[in-house]
C-alpha positions as CSV (number, residue, x, y, z in Angstrom):
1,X,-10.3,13.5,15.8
2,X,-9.7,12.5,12.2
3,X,-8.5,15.5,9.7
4,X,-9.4,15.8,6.3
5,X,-6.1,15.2,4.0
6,X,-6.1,17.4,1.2
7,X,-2.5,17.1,0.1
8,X,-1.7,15.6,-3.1
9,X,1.8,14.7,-3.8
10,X,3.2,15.7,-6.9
11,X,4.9,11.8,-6.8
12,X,3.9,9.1,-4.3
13,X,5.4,5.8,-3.2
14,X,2.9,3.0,-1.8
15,X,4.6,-0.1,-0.1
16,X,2.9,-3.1,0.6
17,X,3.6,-6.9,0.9
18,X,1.4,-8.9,-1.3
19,X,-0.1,-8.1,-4.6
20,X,-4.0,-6.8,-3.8
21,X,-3.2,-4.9,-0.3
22,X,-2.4,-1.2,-1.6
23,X,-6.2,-1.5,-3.5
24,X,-7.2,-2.7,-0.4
25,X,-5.7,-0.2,1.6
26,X,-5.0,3.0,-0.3
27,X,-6.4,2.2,-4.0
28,X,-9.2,4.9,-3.8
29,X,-6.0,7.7,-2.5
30,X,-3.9,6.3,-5.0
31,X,-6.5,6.5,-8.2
32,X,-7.2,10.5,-6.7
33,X,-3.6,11.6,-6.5
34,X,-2.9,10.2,-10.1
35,X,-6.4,11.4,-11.4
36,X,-5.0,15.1,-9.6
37,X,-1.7,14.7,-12.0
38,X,0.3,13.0,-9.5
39,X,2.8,10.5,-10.6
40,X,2.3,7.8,-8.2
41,X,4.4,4.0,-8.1
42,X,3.9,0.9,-6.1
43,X,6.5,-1.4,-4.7
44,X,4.9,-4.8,-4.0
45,X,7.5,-7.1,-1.8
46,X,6.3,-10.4,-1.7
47,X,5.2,-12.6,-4.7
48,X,1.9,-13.5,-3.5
49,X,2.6,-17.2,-4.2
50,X,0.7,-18.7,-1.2
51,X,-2.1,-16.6,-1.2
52,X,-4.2,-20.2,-1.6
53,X,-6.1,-22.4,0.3
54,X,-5.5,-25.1,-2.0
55,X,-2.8,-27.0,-1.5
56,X,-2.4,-28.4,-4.9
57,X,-1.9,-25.1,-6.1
58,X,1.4,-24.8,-8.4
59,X,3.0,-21.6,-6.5
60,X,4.8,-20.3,-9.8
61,X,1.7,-20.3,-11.5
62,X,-0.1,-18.5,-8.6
63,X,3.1,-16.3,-8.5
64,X,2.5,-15.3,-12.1
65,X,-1.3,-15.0,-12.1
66,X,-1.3,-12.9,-9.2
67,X,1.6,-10.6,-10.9
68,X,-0.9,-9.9,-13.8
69,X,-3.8,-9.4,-11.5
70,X,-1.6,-6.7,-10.1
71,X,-0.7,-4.7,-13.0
72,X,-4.4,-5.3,-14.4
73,X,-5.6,-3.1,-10.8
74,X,-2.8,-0.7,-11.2
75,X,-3.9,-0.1,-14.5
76,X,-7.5,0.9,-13.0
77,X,-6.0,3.7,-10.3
78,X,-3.5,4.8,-13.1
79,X,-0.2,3.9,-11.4
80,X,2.6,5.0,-13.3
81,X,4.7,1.8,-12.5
82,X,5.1,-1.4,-10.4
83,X,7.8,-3.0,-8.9
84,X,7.7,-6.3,-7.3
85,X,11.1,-7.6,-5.4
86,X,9.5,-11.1,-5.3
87,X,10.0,-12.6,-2.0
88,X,8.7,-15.5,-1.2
89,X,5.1,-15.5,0.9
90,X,5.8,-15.5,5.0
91,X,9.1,-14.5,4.4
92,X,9.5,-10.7,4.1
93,X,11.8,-9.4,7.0
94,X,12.5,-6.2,8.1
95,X,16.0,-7.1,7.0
96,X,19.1,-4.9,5.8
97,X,18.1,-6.5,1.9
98,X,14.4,-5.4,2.2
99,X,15.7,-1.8,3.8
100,X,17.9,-1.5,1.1
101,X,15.2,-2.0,-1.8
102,X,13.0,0.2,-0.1
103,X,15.6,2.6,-0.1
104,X,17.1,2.6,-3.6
105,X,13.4,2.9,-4.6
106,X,12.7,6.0,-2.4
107,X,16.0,7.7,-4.0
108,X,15.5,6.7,-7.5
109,X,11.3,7.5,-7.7
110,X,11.7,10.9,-5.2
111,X,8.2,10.8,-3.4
112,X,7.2,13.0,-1.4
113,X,4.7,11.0,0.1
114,X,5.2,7.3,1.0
115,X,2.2,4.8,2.1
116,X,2.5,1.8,3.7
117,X,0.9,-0.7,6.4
118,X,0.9,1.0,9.8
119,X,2.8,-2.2,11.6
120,X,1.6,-1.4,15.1
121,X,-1.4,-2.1,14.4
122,X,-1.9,-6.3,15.4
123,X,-5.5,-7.2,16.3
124,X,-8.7,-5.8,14.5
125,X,-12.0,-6.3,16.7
126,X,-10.9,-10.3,17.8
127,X,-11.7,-11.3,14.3
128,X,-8.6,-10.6,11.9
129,X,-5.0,-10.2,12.6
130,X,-2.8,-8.4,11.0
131,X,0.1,-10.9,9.8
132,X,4.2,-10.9,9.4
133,X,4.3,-9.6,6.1
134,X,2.5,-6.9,6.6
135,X,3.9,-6.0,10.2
136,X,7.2,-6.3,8.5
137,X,6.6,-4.0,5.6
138,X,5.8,-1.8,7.9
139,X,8.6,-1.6,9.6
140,X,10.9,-2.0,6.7
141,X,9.3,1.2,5.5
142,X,9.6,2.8,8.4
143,X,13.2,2.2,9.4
144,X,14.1,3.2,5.3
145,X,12.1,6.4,5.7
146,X,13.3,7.6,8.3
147,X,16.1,8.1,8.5
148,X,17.5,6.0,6.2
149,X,16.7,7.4,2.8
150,X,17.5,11.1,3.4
151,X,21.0,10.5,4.9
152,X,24.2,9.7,2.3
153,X,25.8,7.6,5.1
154,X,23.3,4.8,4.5
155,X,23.2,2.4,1.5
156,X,25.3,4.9,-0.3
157,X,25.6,2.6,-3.3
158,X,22.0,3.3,-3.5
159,X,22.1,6.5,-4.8
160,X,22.3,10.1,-3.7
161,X,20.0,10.8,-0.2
162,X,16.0,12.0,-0.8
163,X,13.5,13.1,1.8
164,X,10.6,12.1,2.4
165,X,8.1,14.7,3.4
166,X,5.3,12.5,5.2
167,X,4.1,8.7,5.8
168,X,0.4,7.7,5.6
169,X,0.2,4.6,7.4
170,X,-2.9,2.7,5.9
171,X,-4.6,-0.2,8.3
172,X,-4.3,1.6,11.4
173,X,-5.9,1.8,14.5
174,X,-5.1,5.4,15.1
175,X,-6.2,7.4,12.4
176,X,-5.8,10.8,12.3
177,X,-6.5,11.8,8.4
178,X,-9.1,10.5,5.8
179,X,-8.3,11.5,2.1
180,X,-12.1,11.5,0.0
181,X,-12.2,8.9,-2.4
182,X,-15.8,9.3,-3.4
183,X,-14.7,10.4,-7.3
184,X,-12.6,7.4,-7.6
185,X,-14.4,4.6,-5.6
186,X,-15.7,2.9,-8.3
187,X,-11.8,2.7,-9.9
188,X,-11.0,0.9,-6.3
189,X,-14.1,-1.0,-6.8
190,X,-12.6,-2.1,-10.3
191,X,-8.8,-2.6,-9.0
192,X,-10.0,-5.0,-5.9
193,X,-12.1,-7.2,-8.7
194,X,-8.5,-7.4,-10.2
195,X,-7.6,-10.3,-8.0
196,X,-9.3,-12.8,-9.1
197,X,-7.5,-15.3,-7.4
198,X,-8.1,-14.0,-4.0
199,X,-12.1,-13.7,-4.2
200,X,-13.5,-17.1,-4.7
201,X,-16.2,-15.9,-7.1
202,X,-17.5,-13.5,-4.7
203,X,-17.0,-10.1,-6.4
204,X,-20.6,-8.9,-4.7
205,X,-19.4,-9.4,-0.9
206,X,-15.8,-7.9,-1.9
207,X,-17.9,-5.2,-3.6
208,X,-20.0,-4.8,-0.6
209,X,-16.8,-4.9,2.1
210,X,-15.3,-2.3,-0.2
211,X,-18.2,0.4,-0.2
212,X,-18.3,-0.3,3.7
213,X,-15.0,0.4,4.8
214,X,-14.9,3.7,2.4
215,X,-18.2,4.6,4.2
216,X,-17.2,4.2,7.8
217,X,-13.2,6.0,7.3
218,X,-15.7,9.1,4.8
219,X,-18.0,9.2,7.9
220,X,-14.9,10.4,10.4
221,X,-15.0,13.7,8.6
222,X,-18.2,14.0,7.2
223,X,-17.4,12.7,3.6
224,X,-19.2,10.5,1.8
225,X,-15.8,7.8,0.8
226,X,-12.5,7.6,2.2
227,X,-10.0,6.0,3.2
228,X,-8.2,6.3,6.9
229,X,-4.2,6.7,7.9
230,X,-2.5,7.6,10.6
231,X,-0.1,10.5,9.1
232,X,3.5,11.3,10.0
233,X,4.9,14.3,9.2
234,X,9.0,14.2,8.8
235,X,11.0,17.2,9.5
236,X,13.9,18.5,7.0
């Protein structure tokens, strides 16, 4: 049974792969923890230049739309700062590069918290599934958490070892925690109308899919809004 999270962070770390999934995800925690005081970043790897189904789109334009869209929604949850490492669409890889980044961010930032994309999780209710980029984020996350970050043997050039407290692994199909949104899901509301690109002039059904989600995660502990992870706690 799911847990209320009440923990805020006094700094947070959100990793995702494309520009609009941590508002999709985590935008409503995100907006809370910063509204609490919490200094909270977001490390977006991929450039979100294919996110198109028009194939006479020019992908460095899309690239750089989608890059303002992004700091436009970050600037609705209050995110102190966004990174982006800029690789290409269907090509993020759980690779010794992509670790690396993860890691110097993790060491230079010092969250205590990090979110990311629960990459077990494959096939949602035979109608959506759950693709590379985001499996690999995932695991790239995962395998720089822990143990990477925390231990000076690894990537030593980037910079001295932090550890991170816990993982809330957004997407998944084990919750275990739901963090209340309800005073901030109108800023999530706001930060997923941010990418423009992505909605086909349909703001009213990605308002609508929005409202639902938060609805259905609230309802697993009797909250109006929230939003559901699976949560890891890491020992010392």
């Amino acid at each position: 049974m799911a847990q209320l999270f009440q923990t805020v962070p006094s700094r947070a770390l959100a990793v995702y792969a494309h520009p609009d999934d941590a508002d999709v995800a985590c935008g409503g925690t995100l907006a809370t923890w910063s509204k609490l005081g919490a200094k909270v970043w977001l490390l977006v790897l991929a450039d979100g230049a294919k996110g198109t189904t028009d194939p006479s789109s020019d992908v460095v334009s899309l690239a750089e739309r989608r890059t303002g869209e992004l700091h436009d929604a970050a600037g609705a949850l209050g995110i102190a700062g966004v990174e982006q490492l800029g690789i290409p669409d269907g090509e993020v890889e759980n690779s010794l590069a992509t670790r690396r980044a993860i890691v110097e961010a993790i060491r230079r930032l010092q969250p205590s918290t990090v979110l990311a994309p629960d990459p077990t999780a494959t096939f949602f209710g035979g109608v959506y599934v759950n693709h590379h980029d985001h499996r690999q984020t995932g695991w790239a996350v995962l395998d720089a958490v822990a143990p990477a970050a925390g231990m000076p043997l690894y990537f030593p050039e980037a910079g001295p070892p932090h550890h991170v407290e816990g993982l809330l692994l957004s997407g998944t199909l084990e919750p275990d925690v739901v963090v209340d949104i309800d005073g901030t899901l109108d800023a999530k509301v706001t930060a997923v109308l941010s990418h423009r690109s992505q909605l086909h002039g349909d703001d009213e059904w990605a308002r609508t899919a929005v409202v639902a989600r938060a609805v259905q995660a609230g309802r697993l502990v009797g909250h109006a809004h929230g939003e559901a992870f699976r949560h890891v706690a890491l020992d010392g």
